[in-house]
C-alpha positions, -999 to 999 in steps of 0.1 A, spaced: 247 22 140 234 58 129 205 55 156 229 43 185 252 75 175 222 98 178 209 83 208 246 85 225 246 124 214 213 128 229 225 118 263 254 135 261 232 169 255 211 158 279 241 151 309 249 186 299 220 204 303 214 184 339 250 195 351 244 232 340 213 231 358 231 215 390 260 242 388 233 271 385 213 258 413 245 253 432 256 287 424 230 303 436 226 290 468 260 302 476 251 341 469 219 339 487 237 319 519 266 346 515 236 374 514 217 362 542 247 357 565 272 384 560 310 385 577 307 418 592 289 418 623 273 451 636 257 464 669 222 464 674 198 482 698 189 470 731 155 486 745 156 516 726 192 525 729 217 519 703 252 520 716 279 526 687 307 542 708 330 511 698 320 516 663 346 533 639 322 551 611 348 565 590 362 526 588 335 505 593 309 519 577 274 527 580 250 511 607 222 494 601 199 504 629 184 468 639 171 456 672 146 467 698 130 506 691 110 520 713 75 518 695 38 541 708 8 531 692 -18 554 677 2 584 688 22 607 663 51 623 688 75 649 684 111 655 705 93 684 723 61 656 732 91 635 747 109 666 765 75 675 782 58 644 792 86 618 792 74 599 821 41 594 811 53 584 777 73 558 791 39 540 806 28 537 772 62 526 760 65 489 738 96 478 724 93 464 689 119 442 669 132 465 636 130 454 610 93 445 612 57 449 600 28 459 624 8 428 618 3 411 649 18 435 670 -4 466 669 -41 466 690 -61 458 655 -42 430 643 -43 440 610 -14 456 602 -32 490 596 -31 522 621 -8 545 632 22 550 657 59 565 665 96 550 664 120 559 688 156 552 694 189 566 711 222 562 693 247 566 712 284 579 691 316 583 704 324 617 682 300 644 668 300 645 633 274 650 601 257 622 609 225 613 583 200 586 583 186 567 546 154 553 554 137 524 528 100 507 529 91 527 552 51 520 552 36 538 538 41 573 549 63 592 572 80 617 590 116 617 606 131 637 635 165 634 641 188 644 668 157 673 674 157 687 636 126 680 615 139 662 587 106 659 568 94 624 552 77 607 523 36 609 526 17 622 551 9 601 586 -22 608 607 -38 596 629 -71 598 606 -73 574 577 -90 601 557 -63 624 560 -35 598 555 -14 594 518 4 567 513 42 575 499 67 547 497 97 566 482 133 564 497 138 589 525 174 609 537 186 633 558 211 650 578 221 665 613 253 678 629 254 660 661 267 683 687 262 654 714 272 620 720 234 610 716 215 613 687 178 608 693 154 596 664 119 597 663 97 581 628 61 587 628 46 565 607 8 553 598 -9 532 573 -43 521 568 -43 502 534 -26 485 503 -1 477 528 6 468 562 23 497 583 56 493 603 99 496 597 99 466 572 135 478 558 162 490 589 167 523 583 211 531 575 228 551 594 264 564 594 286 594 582 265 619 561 294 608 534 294 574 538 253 571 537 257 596 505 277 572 486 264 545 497 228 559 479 245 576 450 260 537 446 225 522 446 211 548 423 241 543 401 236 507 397 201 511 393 209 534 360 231 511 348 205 485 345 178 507 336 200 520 305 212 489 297 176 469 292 163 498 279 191 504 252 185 466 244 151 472 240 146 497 217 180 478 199 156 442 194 132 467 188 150 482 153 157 445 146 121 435 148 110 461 124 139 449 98 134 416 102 96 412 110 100 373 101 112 364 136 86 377 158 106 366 190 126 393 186 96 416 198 92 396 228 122 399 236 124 442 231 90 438 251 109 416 277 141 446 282 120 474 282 93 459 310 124 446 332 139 482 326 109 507 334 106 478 368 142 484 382 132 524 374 106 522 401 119 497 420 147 499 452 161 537 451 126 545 427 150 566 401 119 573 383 109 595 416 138 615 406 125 626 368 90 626 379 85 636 420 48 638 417 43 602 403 8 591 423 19 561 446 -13 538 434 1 541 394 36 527 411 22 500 435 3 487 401 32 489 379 54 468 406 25 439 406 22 442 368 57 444 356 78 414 370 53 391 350 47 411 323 84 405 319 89 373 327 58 360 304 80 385 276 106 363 285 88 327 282 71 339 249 103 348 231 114 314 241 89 297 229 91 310 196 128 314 191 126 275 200 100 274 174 80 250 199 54 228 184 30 217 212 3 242 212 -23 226 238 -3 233 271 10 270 255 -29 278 251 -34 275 287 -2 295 296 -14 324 275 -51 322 285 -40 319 323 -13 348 320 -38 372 301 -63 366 326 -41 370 359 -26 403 341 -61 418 334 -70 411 369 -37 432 380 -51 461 360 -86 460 372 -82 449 409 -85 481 431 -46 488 445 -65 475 482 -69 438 472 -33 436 452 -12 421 479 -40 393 481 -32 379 452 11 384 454 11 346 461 -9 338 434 10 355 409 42 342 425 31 307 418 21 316 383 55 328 379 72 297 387 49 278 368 62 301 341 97 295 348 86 250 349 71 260 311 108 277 295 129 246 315 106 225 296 108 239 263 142 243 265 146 202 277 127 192 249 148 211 222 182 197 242 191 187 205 198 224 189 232 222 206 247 253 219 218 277 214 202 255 238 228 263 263 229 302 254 186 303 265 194 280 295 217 306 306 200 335 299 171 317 320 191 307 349 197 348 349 163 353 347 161 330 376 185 340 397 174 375 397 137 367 403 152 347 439 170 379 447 139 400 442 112 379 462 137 375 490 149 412 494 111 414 490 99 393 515 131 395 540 131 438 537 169 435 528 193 457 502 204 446 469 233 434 467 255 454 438 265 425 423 235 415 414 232 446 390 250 419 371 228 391 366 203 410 344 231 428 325 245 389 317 210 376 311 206 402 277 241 397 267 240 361 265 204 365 244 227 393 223 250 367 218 229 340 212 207 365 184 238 375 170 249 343 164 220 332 145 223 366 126 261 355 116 247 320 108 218 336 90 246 356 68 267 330 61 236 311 49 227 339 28 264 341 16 264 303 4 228 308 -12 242 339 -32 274 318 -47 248 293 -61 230 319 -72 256 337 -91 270 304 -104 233 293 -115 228 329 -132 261 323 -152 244 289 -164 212 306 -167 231 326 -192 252 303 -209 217 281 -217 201 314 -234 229 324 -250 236 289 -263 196 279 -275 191 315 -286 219 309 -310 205 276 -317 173 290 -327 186 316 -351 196 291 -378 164 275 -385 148 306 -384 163 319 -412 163 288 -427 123 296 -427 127 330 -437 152 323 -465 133 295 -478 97 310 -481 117 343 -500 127 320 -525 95 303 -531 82 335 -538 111 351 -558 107 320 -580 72 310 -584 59 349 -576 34 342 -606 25 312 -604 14 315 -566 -22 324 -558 -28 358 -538 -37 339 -507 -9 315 -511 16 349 -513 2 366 -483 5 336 -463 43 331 -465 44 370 -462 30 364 -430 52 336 -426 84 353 -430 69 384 -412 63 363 -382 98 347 -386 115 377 -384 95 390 -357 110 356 -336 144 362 -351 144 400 -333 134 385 -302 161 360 -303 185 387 -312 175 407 -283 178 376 -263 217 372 -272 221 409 -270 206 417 -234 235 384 -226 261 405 -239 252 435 -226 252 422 -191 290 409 -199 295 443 -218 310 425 -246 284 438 -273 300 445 -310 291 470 -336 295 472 -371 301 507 -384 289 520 -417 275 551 -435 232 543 -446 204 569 -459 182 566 -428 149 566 -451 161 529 -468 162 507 -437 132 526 -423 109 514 -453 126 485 -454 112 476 -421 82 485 -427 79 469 -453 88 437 -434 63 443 -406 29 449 -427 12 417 -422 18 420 -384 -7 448 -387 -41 436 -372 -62 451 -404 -63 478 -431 -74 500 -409 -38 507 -393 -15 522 -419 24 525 -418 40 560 -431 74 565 -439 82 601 -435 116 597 -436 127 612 -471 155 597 -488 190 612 -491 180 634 -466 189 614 -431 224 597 -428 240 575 -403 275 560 -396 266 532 -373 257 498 -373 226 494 -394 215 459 -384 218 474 -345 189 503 -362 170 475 -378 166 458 -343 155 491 -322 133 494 -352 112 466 -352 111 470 -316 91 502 -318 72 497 -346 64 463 -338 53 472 -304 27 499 -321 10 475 -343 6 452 -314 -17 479 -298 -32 500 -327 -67 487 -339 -72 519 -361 -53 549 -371 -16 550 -378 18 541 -370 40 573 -384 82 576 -383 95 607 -391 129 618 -387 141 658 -384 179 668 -378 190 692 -352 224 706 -344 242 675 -354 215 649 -339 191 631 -357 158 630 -337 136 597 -352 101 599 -339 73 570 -338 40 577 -332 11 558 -331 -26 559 -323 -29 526 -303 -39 521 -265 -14 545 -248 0 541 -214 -10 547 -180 13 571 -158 24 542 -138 31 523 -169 53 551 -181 73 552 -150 77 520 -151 88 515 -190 126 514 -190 131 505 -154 138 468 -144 104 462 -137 95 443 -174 56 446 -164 35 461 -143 35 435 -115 -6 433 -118 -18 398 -118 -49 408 -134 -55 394 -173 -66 429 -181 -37 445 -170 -8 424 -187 -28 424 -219 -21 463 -226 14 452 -218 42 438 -238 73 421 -223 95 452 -217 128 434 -231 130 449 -264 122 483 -249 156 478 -228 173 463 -255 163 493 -277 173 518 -251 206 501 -245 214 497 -279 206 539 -285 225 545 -254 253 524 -268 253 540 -301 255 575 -286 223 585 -286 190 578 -263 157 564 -266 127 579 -249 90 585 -246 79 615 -256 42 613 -250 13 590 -245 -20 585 -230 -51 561 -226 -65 555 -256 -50 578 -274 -16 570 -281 22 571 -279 54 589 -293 87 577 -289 122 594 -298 151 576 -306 182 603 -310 215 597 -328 241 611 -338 244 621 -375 268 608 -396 297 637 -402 304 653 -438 343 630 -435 322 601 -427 299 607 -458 329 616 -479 343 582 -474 314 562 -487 298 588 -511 274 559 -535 253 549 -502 242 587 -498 238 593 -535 218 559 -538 188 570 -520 184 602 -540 151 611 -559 131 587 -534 100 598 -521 84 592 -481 58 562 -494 31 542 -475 33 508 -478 25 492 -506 -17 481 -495 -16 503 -466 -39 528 -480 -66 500 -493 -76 466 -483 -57 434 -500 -86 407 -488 -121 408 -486 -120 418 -449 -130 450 -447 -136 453 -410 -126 435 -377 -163 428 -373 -171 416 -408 -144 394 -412 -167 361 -424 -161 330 -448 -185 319 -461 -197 283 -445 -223 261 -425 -218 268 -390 -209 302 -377 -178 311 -354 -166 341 -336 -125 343 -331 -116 366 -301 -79 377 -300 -61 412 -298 -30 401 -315 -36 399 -351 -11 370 -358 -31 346 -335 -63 353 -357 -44 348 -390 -34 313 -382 -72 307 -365 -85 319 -400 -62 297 -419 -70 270 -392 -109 274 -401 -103 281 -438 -108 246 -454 -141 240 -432 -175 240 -434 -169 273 -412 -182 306 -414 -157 327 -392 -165 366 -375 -138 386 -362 -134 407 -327 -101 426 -315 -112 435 -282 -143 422 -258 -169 446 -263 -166 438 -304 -170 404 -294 -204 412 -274 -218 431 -300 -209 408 -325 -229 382 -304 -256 405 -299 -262 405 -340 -256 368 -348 -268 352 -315 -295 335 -331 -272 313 -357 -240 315 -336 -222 284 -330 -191 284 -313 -170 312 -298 -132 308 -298 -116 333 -269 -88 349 -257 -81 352 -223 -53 380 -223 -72 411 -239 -70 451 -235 -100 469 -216 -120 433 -205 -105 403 -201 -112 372 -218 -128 354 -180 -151 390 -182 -163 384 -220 -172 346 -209 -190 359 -177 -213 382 -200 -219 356 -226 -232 337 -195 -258 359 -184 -275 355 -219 -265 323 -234 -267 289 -213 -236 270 -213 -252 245 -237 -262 273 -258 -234 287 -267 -202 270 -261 -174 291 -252 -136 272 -260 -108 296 -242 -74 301 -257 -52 310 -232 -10 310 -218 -25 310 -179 -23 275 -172 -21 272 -137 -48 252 -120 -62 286 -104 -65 308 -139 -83 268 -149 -106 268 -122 -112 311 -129 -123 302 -164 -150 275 -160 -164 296 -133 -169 320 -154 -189 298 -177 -158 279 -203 -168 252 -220 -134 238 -226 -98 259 -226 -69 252 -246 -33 263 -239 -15 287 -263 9 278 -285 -13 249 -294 -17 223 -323 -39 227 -353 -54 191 -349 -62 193 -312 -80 228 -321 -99 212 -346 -107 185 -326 -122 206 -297 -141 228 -321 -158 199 -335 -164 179 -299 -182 216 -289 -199 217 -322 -216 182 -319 -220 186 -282 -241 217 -291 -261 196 -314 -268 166 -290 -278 192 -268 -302 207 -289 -312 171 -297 -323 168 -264 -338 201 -262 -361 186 -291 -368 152 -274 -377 174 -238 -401 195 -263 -420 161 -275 -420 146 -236 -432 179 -222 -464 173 -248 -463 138 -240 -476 147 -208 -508 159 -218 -528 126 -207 -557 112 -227 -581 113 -199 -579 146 -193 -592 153 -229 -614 125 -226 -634 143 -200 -627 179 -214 -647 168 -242 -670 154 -228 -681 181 -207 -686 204 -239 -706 179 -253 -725 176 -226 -728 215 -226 -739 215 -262 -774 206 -252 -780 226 -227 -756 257 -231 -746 260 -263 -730 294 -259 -701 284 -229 -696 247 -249 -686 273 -279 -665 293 -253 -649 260 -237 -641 244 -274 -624 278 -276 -603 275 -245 -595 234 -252 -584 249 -292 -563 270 -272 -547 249 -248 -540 225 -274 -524 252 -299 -500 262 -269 -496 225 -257 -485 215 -289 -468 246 -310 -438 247 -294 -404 252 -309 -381 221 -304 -349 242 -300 -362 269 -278 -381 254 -245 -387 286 -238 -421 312 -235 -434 344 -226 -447 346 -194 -484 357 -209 -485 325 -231 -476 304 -204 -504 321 -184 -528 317 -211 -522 280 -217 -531 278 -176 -559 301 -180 -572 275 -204 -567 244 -185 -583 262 -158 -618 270 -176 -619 237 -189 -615 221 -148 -640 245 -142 -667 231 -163 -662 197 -146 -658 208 -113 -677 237 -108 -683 256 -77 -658 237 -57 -626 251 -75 -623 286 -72 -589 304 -88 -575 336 -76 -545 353 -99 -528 381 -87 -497 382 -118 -489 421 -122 -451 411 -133 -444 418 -171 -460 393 -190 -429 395 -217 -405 375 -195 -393 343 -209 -397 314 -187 -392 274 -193 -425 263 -213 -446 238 -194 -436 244 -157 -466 263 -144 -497 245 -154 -482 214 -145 -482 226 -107 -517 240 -113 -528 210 -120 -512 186 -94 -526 215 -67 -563 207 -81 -562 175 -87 -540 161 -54 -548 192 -33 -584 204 -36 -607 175 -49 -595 158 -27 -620 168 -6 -656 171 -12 -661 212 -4 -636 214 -31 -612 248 -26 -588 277 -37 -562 279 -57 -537 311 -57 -514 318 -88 -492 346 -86 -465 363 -106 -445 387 -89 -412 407 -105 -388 413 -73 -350 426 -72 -338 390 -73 -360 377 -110 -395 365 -110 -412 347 -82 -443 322 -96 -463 307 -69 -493 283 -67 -509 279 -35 -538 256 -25 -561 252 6 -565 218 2 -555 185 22 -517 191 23 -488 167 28 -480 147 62 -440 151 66 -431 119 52 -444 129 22 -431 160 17 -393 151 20 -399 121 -10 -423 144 -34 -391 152 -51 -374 124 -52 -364 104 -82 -372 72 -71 -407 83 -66 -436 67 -81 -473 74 -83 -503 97 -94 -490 134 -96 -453 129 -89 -434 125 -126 -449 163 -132 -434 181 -105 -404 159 -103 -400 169 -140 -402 204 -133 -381 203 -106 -352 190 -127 -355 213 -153 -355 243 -133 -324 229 -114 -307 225 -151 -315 259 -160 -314 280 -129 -293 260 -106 -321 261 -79 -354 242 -89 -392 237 -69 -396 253 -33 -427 235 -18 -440 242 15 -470 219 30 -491 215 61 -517 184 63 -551 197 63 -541 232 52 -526 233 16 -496 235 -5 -475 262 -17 -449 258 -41 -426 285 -54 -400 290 -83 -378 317 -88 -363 327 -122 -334 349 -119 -329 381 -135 -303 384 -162 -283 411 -167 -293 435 -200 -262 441 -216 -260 477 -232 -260 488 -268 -223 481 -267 -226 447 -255 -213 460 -219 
């Protein structure tokens, strides 16, 4: 039933948009009938004379001057020429139809030449009589009743000295007889052809006066109007760049407006006489479908049309046919006017189209078919005034003027729809803020009882059993109720920012020594502190600072600031001080932590909580800005202000919270508070000046244990519970604040270095940095690398195994799962180095029998008759045994110079067996220090002997290079010998192979590929050798600060 509903609508929409189209074509065919065949019927000349005696000018009008002119062909004559030689003028005489062009009816046939109008108009009353002249083509000059009126151009009878003008022309005459002669020279010899294509008007001078003051008055109209609307859809575009028909649409009204500016009574003429007539003949060819493709493309996109294949061809043809306007010379132009007039329509077929296939979007539909049948209506007017050399009509100033209003209508009413949508958006939004709200307020409240629960709870397990409780056992439920309060401020500030917004925030007033709650706090914030190295100072001396105000409201902005210190002070202090100054007290905290950029600082009370970077780095030296507004609100609300004093990079911050003191009535009512605090002295905190654990450092923060692991965190909390995490392990646990600790810490223990744990969000270098570094020292199987991070997203995933993670785990996690991954890494490492072990003992494995079979051999043979090179080759088979064999099973890896002398070795000992027919060339000048798989050069060596050069009787050459370039070290080995056909070649590498010579290289190649990523480069020709080529990268030397 639904579908048969939608399919009735859609023929509904459909009758209506066939009916529209029906009365617009019906419509339209009326104003160009009426047009075309007016009422009034006027006199027209008869072989040269026009007879207007019967005609009443001043109630009939103007005249204009159609019929038969006498017309003289290649001859420019003036009223004297015609007072002198008359009669033999009259031999020469033709009589042309006006209005006309001269194609066909001058000599050439062209069009083109030169010639002279004539006709006698006959009045029935002197009078100011004036003549308005119009396409004339394309230059003139106009005599009238014997007076030189002037013209538009120059005519002459030489082509060279001819200039084309086609601007309107008028003048005037008093007529002192009842015949008024009038002569038009005219001559053209290209862009267009020549002749009286428009009947010139003629009437009473103030009837021809209005009548072009009318025309030019329309034409303004118009001309203001698109261009107003222009530059209008223009603002709108720039406001609201997300609807980019709008542009096409301000291109569309200012291209139709600068057209109708040169165009009929050529009003631009007026502002600019001297405009060259070759800028406006291109502008007339180039603006009608400039405009009308304006048009098409900001329907098109308003319609938000989705079939792209027939648009493509639109825009390719239209670019193409408008780049040929612009570089066609102005001669060829009118050859093409048919072309682009079936471009145009082909054009107009495209917006019907679009806007038949979107019949469904109702009356918007109906406001673009309008506006189109405008569009339309006008272009029929224009190629038929055009073609036919007729006026304007003045009503037609309207069409154009109704085609932008019914877009302005149709833009506004998606702008009203638009607001209205916005206005229903907004009410959810404000009714989903107040639930936002109510949810915070209600959990934040639901979190504060079990949090003081906690911290309520651990304070009496340590009032009661403070003895009995082991030092480590104290510290950690210090650090529990620490951390507890440090949630329960967070959650205040939660409920308070709620009630600040609602403005129903409550305080508490009473009279406090300043000095109390400051220690206090302190006191309460130690372990948050990331080592001894930061102390906390109470300056504040007691019974010194009072305030009437609420003191739990102070406690709040308190742990704020100071909390905020410790979170970015490694070393140095956190200091509050307090001085009182004409009835304010001014509390200062300063600290000598990371410090603030000068964008930070703008940014630090604003409503901008961060920085907006996206960058780890960057929201690492940042903390969530809440309790810095809360703290600022609360001064604010208290009577006093917050602010930041100072602060820069690396150096640190002060902040200033001012308040009002409390008066001497206020102090008089609660005297014990200020007399409590008396005899008190400014304290640090009770450890603060020496260290309460066996840490002594941030970089010698070890248990003792088995295995070795480096924790990476800036937040001293998060290592705390990692340390107590580790604590009842077989783990021996290092300590790093920051990322270049955690390199240098690497650099010193790499070589019994397990496991690193890492943070992603860190100050200076980011956690995906730190990893990237590790990398370019430590394979992946090396050293695993387990990140610990709140980015969670599949994108800050896919950043951190790129940069070389082993695993990642999201904060806050679970002490089991931790554990778990740590010991998966851990016993990953050792399979790894397992294998590492197992490789070692196949890489000697490889070493076959034969080979020694014959090496020994040939010294014996050698004994008997050269005992001095046997001695020397039982030194070189020692050697390449010694290397062969004395490998370490966790580190594959050798110097460059061993792995040269093992294949220096091998080499001698071929040598002796093959003799003159191997000859080896080395050409290694790269440093023989660089560490390189062990095992993957004498292996190719020996496959290019073996498979390449004795192979062939006359034996050969082999080439061994080692060459250090930009990109790491390049080892080739290059023989002469029989090569590879190209079958071979493309399955020497493959695992499936089988056969003499292939395990080695394939070998090789695998284990460069597991290492480097990129593994054996072999190039062969058949008959001419083998080269094969490995590259081993360059890694990057970090600095003496790990860098």
């Amino acid at each position: 039933m639904k579908m048969g509903q939608e399919t009735g609508t859609m023929r509904k929409q459909l009758t209506v948009l066939i009916i529209m189209i029906g009365v617009f074509t019906v419509v339209t065919s009326l104003f160009i009938h009426e047009w075309l065949n007016p009422a009034l019927r006027h006199p027209e000349a008869r072989g040269g004379v026009l007879d207007a005696r019967q005609w009443n000018f001043a109630k009939q009008g103007i005249i204009p001057l159609r019929g038969e002119w006498e017309f003289y062909e290649n001859k420019l004559l003036t009223p004297q020429d015609f007072q002198t030689d008359g009669e033999l003028l009259r031999a020469e005489r033709r009589i042309v139809r006006v209005p006309g062009g001269w194609k066909g009816s001058v000599s050439s046939g062209s069009g083109y030449g030169a010639g002279t109008y004539r006709l006698r108009i006959k009045v029935g009353n002197p009078d100011f009589y004036s003549l308005r002249g119009k396409k004339i083509r394309m230059s003139s000059h106009v005599f009238m009743g014997g007076s030189d009126l002037g013209g538009t151009g120059k005519p002459d009878l030489s082509a060279d000295r001819f200039v084309p003008s086609n601007l309107p022309f008028f003048g005037t005459i008093k007529a002192d007889t009842d015949t008024i002669d009038v002569i038009i020279q005219i001559a053209s010899y290209r862009y267009l052809e020549g002749g009286l294509v428009q009947a010139p008007e003629f009437g009473l001078t103030a009837d021809v006066l209005a009548r072009r003051d009318n025309a030019r008055l329309a034409d303004m109209i118009v001309i203001t109007t698109m261009l107003v609307f222009g530059v209008y859809f223009a603002g709108m575009f720039k406001q609201w760049r997300k609807e980019p028909y709008l542009a096409f649409f301000s291109l569309f009204c200012l291209s139709l407006g600068l057209f109708f500016g040169i165009d009929n009574e050529i009003v631009m003429a007026t502002l600019y006489p001297t405009i060259s007539f070759l800028l406006l003949q291109k502008m007339l060819f180039i603006l009608p479908y400039f405009s009308i493709f304006s048009f098409a493309l900001y329907v098109y996109l308003y319609l938000d049309h989705r079939e792209r294949l027939g648009f493509k061809w639109l825009l390719r043809i239209s670019y193409a046919y408008l780049a040929l306007l612009i570089a066609i010379p102005n001669e060829y132009l009118i050859n093409i006017l048919w072309s682009g007039i079936v471009l145009q329509i082909t054009v107009f077929i495209f917006i019907l189209y679009w806007i038949f296939r979107h019949r469904g979007r109702g009356v918007q539909v109906y406001y673009i078919l309008l506006g189109a049948f405008f569009l339309i209506l006008s272009w029929v007017y224009a190629e038929t005034r055009y073609q036919l050399a007729l006026d304007n009509p003045y009503y037609m100033i309207v069409t154009p003027l109704l085609l932008v209003l019914s877009q302005s209508f149709l833009m506004s009413d998606r702008v009203r729809e638009a607001f209205m949508r916005s206005e229903r958006l907004a009410e959810q939004l404000i009714v989903y803020d107040r639930q936002k709200d109510e949810f915070l307020l209600h959990t934040s409240h639901e979190f504060k009882t079990p949090l003081h629960g906690i911290i309520n709870l651990a304070q009496v397990v340590i009032d009661q059993n403070g003895a009995e409780l082991a030092q480590r056992q104290r510290e950690n439920l210090d650090f529990i109720i620490a951390q507890a309060t440090r949630l329960s401020t967070l959650v205040n500030d939660i409920i308070d920012f709620q009630s600040l917004q609602r403005r129903s925030l409550t305080f508490q007033n009473q009279l406090f020594d300043v000095s109390g709650t400051v220690q206090a706090t302190l006191e309460a914030l130690q372990y948050l502190r990331r080592n001894e190295q930061v102390r906390l100072v109470n300056l504040v001396r007691p019974g010194t600072s009072y305030l009437y105000t609420d003191e739990n409201r102070l406690k709040q902005i308190l742990v704020n600031l100071v909390g905020n210190a410790l979170k970015f002070t490694e070393r140095g202090s956190v200091v509050v001080a307090a001085e009182s100054r004409e009835g304010w007290l001014h509390l200062t905290f300063a600290d000598t932590g990371a410090g603030m950029s000068e964008e930070r600082r703008r940014q630090l009370f604003t409503g901008e909580l961060t920085g907006g970077g996206t960058e780890p780095t960057a929201l690492a030296n940042q903390s969530s800005g809440l309790g810095l507004k809360i703290s600022k609100a609360l001064a604010v609300q208290m009577g006093g202000d917050l602010a930041l004093l100072w602060s820069e990079p690396e150096q640190g911050s002060i902040f200033e919270l001012r308040l009002p003191e409390a008066t001497a009535a206020q102090r008089e009512r609660d005297p014990y508070q200020a007399e409590a605090a008396v005899g008190l002295e400014p304290q640090l905190l009770p450890g603060a000046s020496a260290p309460t654990t066996e840490e002594t450092s941030p970089h010698a923060a070890e248990r003792s244990g088995e295995v070795k692991i480096l924790l990476v965190d800036d937040d001293a909390s998060n290592i705390k519970v990692l340390q107590e995490l580790l604590a009842p392990s077989r783990y021996q646990v290092l300590v790093a604040y920051n990322g270049a600790d955690a390199l240098r810490l690497i650099q010193q223990h790499h070589s019994d270095l397990s496991l690193v744990l890492l943070d992603v969000m860190m100050p200076e270098m980011s956690g995906y940095e730190v990893c990237r570094r590790i990398r370019d020292e430590h394979p992946i199987y090396k050293l695993p690398v387990l990140l610990l991070t709140v980015r969670n997203s599949p994108a800050d995933i896919a950043m951190g195994f790129e940069a070389g993670a082993n695993d990642f785990l999201v904060k806050p996690f679970d002490g089991r799962e931790l554990m778990a991954r740590v010991k998966t890494l851990l016993q990953l490492k050792e399979a790894v180095q397992h294998a590492v072990q197992v490789e070692t003992l196949f890489l000697q494995s490889q070493i076959k029998p034969h080979f020694i079979y014959n090496a020994l051999s040939g010294i014996i043979s050698l004994c008997y008759s050269d005992g001095a090179r046997a001695g020397k080759l039982l030194g070189e088979f020692s050697n390449y045994l010694r290397l062969s064999f004395d490998l370490d099973p966790y580190h594959a890896k050798v110097s460059l110079n061993r792995e040269l002398s093992l294949v220096k070795s091998y080499v001698e000992l071929e040598k002796a067996r093959f003799g003159e027919r191997l000859k080896v060339d080395w050409d290694t000048d790269a440093s023989r220090e660089t560490l390189i798989p062990a095992l993957i050069i004498q292996p190719l060596v020996e496959n290019a002997i073996r498979h390449g050069l004795m192979k062939r009787i006359s034996g050969g050459t082999v080439l061994i290079q080692a060459i250090a370039e930009q990109q790491g070290l390049r080892i080739v080995v290059q023989d002469d010998g029989v090569g590879m056909s190209a079958e071979q070649l493309a399955t020497i590498l493959s695992p499936d192979r089988s056969g003499d010579g292939g395990i080695g290289l394939i070998n090789v190649h695998k284990r460069l590929m597991n290492e480097y990523g990129q593994g054996l480069q072999i190039e062969s020709v058949q008959g001419k050798g083998t080269k094969v080529t490995i590259l081993i990268p360059s890694r990057k030397q970090p600095d003496r600060l790990g860098r």
